[in-house]
N, C-alpha and C positions, 0 to 999 in steps of 0.2 A: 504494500500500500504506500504509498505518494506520502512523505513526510508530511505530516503537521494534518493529514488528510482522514477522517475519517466516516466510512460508508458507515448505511444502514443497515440492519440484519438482513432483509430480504434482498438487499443491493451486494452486499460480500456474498451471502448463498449464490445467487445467477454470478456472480464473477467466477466461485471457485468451480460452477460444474462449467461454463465457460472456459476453463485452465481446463480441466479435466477431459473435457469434449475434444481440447485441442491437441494435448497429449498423448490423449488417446487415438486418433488418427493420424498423428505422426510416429504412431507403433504400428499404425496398421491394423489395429483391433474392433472386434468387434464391440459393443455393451455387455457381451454374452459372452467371452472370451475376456476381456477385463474383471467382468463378474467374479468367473471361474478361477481366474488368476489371484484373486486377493477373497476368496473364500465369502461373498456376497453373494444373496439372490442380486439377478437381473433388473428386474423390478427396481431394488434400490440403485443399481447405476443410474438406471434413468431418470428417478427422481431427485440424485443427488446434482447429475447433471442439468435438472431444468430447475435448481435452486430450492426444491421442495425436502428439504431433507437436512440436519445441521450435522454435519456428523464428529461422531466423539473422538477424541484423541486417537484411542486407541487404532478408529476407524480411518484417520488421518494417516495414521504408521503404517496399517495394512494397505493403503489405498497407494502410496507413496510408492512400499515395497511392488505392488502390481503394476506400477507405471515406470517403472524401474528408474527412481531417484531416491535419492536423500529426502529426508522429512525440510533440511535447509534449501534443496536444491525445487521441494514444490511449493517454499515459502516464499522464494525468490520468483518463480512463475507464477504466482497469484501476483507478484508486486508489478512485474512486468505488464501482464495481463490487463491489470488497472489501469497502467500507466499508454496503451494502448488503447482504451476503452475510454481512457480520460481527454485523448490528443480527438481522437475520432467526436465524442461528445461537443470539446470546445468547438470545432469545425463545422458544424453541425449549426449549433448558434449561432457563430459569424455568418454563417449563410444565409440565415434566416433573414438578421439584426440585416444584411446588407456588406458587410465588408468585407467580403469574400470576391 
């Protein structure tokens, strides 16, 4: 997350299955194949991915381990991810506001 920057619970949940979504297609995987991989029903990939879902530490570690990083290395892809979503957003408004 963006220093000094703080989201909403529902705004960090769609970020991190946003990170997650994207992760996950840069491994090639399926939701059902990720599932399998870090010991979850399917079901929950999906809704961790459309932000429906806050999951526990623990569920962070195993989630990390099936995406093959570090628990630091998807702390640092959520920061990224934000920070992405933040550039796109501002651009978004200037467009709108005109000064685009």
């Amino acid at each position: 997350m963006q220093k000094g920057k703080v989201l909403g619970k529902f705004e960090t949940l769609r970020q991190l299955g946003r990170m997650i979504a994207e992760r996950r297609h840069e491994k090639g995987l399926s939701q059902e194949a990720l599932a399998e991989a870090g010991n979850f029903d399917r079901t929950y990939m999906s809704l961790l991915e459309r932000g429906r879902r806050n999951p526990t530490f623990t569920n962070l570690c195993r989630l990390a381990a099936a995406l093959q990083l570090s628990l630091p290395d998807l702390a640092r892809r959520f920061d990224e991810c934000d920070a992405r979503n933040s550039a796109i957003s501002s651009k978004r408004t200037h467009k709108k506001e005109g000064k685009i």
